[in-house]
Every structure is written in structure tokens, then in C-alpha cells.
py3Dmol code that shows the C-alpha trace and the ligand (Angstrom):
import py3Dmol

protein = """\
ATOM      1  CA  UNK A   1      82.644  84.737  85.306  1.00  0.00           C
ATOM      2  CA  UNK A   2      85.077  86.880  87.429  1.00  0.00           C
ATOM      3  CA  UNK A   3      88.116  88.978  85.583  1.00  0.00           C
ATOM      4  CA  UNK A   4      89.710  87.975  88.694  1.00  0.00           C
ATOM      5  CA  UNK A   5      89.258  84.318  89.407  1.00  0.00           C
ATOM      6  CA  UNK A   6      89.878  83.916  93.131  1.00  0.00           C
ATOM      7  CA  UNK A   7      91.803  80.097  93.390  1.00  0.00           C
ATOM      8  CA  UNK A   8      93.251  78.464  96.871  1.00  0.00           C
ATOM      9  CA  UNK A   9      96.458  78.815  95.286  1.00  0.00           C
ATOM     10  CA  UNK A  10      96.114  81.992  96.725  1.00  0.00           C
ATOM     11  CA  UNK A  11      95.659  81.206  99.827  1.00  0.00           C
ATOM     12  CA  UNK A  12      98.101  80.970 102.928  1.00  0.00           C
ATOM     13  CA  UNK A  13      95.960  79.954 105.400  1.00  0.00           C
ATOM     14  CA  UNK A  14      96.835  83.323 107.217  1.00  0.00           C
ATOM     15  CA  UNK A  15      93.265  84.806 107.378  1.00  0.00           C
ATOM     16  CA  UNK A  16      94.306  88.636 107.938  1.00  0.00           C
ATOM     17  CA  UNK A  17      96.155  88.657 104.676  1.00  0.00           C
ATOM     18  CA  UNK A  18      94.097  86.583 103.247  1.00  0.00           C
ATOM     19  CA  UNK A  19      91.124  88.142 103.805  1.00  0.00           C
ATOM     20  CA  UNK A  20      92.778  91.149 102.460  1.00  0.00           C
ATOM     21  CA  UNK A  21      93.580  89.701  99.469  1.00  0.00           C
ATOM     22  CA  UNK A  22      89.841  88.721  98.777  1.00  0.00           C
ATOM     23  CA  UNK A  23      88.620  92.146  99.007  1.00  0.00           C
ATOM     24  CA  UNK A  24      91.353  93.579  96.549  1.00  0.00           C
ATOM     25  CA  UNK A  25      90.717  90.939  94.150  1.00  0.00           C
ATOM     26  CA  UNK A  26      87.108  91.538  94.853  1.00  0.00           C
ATOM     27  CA  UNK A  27      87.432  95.699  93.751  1.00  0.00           C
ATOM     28  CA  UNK A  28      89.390  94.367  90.753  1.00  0.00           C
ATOM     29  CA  UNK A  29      86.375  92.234  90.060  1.00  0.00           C
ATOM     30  CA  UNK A  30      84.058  95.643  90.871  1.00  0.00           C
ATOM     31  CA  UNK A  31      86.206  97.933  88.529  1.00  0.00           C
ATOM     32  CA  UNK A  32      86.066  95.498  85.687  1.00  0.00           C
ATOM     33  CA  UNK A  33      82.598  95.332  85.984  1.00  0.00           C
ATOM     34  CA  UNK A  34      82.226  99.128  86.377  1.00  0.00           C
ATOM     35  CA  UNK A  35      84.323  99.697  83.316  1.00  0.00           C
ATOM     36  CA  UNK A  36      82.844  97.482  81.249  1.00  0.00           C
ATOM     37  CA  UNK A  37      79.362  98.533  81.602  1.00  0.00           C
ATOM     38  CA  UNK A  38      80.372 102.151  80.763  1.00  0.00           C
ATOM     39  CA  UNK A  39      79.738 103.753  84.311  1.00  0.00           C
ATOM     40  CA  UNK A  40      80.052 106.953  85.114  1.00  0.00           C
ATOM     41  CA  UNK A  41      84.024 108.269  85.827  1.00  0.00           C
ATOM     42  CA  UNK A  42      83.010 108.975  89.490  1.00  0.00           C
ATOM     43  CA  UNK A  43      81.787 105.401  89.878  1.00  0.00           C
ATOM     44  CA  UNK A  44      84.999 103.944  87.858  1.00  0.00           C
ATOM     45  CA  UNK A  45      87.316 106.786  90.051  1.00  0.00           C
ATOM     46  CA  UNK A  46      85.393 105.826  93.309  1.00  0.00           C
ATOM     47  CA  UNK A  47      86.411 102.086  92.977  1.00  0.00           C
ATOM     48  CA  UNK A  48      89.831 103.106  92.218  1.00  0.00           C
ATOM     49  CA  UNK A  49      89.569 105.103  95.652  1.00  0.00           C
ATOM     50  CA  UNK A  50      88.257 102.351  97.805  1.00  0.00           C
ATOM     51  CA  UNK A  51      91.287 100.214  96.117  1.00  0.00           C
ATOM     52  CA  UNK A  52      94.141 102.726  97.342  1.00  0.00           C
ATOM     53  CA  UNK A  53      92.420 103.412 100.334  1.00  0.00           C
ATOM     54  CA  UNK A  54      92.491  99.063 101.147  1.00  0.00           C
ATOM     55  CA  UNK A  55      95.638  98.578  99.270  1.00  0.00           C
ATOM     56  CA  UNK A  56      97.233 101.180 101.936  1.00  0.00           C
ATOM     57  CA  UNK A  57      95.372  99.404 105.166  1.00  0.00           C
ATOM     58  CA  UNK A  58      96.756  96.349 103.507  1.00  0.00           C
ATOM     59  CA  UNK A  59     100.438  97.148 102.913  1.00  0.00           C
ATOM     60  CA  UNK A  60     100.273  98.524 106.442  1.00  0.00           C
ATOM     61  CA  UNK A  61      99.512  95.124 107.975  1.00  0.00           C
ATOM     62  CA  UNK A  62     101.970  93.314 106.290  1.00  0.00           C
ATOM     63  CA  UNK A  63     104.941  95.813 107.215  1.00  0.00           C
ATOM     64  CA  UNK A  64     103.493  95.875 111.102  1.00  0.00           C
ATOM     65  CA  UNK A  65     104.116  92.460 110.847  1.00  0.00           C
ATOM     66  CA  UNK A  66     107.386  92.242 108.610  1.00  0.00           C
ATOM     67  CA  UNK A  67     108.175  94.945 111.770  1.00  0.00           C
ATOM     68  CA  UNK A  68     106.968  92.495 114.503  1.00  0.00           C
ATOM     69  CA  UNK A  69     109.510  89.386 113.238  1.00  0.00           C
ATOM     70  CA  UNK A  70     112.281  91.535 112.088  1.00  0.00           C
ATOM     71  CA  UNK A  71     111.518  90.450 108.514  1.00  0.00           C
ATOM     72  CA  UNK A  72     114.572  90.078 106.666  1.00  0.00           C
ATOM     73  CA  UNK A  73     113.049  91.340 103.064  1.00  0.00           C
ATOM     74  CA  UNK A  74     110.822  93.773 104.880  1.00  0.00           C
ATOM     75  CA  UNK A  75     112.467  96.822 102.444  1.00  0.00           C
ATOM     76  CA  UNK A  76     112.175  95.526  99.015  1.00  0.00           C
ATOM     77  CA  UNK A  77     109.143  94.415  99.781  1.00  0.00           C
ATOM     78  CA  UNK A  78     107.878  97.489 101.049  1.00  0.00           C
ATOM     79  CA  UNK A  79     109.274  99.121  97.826  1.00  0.00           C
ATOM     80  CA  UNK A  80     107.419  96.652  96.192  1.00  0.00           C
ATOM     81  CA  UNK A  81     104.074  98.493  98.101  1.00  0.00           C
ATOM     82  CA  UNK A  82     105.489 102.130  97.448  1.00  0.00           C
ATOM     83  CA  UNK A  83     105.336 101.271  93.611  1.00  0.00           C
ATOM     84  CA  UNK A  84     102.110  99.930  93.328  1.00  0.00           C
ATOM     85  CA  UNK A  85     100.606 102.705  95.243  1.00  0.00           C
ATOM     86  CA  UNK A  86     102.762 105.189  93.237  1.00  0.00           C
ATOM     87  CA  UNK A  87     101.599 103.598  90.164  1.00  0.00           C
ATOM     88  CA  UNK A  88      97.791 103.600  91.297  1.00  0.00           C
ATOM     89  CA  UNK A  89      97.878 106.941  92.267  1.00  0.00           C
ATOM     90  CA  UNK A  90      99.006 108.204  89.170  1.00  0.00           C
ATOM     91  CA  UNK A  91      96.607 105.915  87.294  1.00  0.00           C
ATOM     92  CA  UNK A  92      93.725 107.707  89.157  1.00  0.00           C
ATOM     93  CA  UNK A  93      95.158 111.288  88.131  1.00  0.00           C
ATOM     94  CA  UNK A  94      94.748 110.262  84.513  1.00  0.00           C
ATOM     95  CA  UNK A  95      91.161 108.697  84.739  1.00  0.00           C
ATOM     96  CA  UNK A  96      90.260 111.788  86.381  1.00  0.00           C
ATOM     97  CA  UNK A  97      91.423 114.066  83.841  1.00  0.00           C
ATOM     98  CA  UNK A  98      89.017 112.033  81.467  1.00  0.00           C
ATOM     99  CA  UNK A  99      91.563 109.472  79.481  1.00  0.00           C
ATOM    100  CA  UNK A 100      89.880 106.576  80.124  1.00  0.00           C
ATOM    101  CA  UNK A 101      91.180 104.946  77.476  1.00  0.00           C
ATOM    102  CA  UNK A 102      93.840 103.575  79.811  1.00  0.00           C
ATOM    103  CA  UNK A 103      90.629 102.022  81.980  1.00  0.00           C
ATOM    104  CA  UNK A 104      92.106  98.376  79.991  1.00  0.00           C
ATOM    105  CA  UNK A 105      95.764  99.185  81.403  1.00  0.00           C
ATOM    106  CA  UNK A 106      94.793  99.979  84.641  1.00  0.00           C
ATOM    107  CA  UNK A 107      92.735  96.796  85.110  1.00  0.00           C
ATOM    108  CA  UNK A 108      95.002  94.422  83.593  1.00  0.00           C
ATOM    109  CA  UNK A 109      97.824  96.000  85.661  1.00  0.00           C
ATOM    110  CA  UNK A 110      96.222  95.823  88.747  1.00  0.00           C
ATOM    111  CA  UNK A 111      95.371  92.243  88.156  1.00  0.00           C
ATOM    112  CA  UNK A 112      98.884  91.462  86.684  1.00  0.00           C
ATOM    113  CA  UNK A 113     100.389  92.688  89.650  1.00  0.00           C
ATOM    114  CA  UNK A 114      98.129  91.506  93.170  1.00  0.00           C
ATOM    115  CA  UNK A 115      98.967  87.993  90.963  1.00  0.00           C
ATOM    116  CA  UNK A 116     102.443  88.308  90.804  1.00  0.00           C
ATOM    117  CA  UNK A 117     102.969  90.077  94.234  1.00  0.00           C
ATOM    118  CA  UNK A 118     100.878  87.209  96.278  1.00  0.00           C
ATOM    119  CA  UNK A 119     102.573  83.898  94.542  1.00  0.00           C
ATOM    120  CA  UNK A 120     105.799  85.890  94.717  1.00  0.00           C
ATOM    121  CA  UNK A 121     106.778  87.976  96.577  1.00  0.00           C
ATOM    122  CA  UNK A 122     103.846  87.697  99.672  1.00  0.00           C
ATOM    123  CA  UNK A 123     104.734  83.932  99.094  1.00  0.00           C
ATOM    124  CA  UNK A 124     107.820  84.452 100.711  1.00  0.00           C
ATOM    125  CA  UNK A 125     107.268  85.509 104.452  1.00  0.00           C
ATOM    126  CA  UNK A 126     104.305  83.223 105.250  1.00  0.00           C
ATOM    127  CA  UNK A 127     106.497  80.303 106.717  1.00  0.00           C
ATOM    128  CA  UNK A 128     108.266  83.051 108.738  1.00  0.00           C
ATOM    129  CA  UNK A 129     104.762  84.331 109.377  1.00  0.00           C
ATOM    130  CA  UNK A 130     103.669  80.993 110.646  1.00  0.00           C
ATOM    131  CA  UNK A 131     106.024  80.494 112.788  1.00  0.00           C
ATOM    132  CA  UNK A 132     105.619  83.475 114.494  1.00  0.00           C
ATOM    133  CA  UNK A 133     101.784  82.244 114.656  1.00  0.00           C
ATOM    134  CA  UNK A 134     100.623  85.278 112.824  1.00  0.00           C
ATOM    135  CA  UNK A 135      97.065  84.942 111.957  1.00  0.00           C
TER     136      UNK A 135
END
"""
ligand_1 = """\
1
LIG
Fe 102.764 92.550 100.097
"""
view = py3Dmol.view(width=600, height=400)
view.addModel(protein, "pdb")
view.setStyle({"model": 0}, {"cartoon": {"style": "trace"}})
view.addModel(ligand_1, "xyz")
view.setStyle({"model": 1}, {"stick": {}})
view.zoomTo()
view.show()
């Protein structure tokens, strides 16, 4: 059983972001497992890595696009992005100055927010998305 239960209610049928979304929930999954098995804090910080690093690829897509079609929302949306990867980032500097005793936060707000941020927020430009015939 997943921490992370990928559903179709997920899904736009827009396979770049959707895709994308599958491999974050995926490192979720990877960190949960990481964390509770007791790994190492390179393993647990090296997930957390490969989840900023993807997160960033990811945001980038959606505001070429948001660019592309003149998206209306396009800057509270990016703020939305900004945050998280503020948030992240400073998440990392703590697990790597040993307090892993916020591993629980981090994974519950990571999975808190990709929920939130898809059937919200993300939720919003895929008709304008569509009809642009982004894929
Ligand atoms: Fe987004």
C-alpha cells in the first residue's frame, strides 16, 4: 500500500503534466518508504533532491505553457510554485543539519500539498490547456 495512492481523479488527460505528476507522487511514495525503513540521511536527503530537482522541471512546464496561452492566473499560480519550492528547500536544510524528526512533516506536507495543488489549483487551466491542444 502506497502513502500516496495515485487515483484518475488525478488525471487530466494531459500526459506532460500528468506524467509529471506520477513521478512526484511516485518520490513521495520513495521518501516514505526511505523514511520509514530508517535509511541513511543521504538516501532520505537524496530523494528530497531528485524531488526539487523534478518539482522545478515541473513548475517550468506548466509556466512555459501558462506563457504560451497568456494564462490569466499564470502569477498566483506561479507563487503557488515559488512557495512550495521555498518551503522544500528549507525542509532539506533542516534534514541535513540532522533534525529528522520533522521527516513526518515533510512527508505529510509534501503529500498535503501536490493533493491540494492538482484538484485545485492545476485543476483550473486544463480546459484552457485543452483548448489550446496542449498535450
Ligand atoms: Fe502547478
Amino acid at each position: 500500500m502506497s502513502y500516496f495512492l495515485w487515483d484518475d481523479k488525478y488525471a487530466f488527460g494531459i500526459d506532460s503534466i500528468d506524467e509529471d505528476h506520477k513521478v512526484l507522487v511516485s518520490l513521495i511514495n520513495q521518501l516514505y518508504v526511505a523514511m520509514s525503513q530508517g535509511k541513511a540521511r543521504a538516501v532520505i536527503s537524496g530523494i528530497v533532491t531528485q524531488m526539487v530537482d523534478y518539482a522545478k522541471v515541473h513548475f517550468r512546464r506548466e509556466e512555459f505553457f501558462f506563457k504560451g496561452i497568456s494564462y490569466t492566473e499564470s502569477a498566483e499560480h506561479k507563487a503557488e510554485h515559488d512557495a512550495f519550492s521555498n518551503r522544500v528547500a528549507d525542509f532539506k536544510t533542516e534534514l541535513d543539519a540532522g533534525n529528522v524528526g520533522i521527516s513526518i512533516e515533510v512527508i505529510s506536507f509534501l503529500r498535503e500539498w501536490l493533493t491540494n495543488h492538482i484538484l485545485v489549483s492545476d485543476k483550473k487551466y486544463v480546459a484552457a490547456f485543452k483548448k489550446f491542444g496542449i498535450k
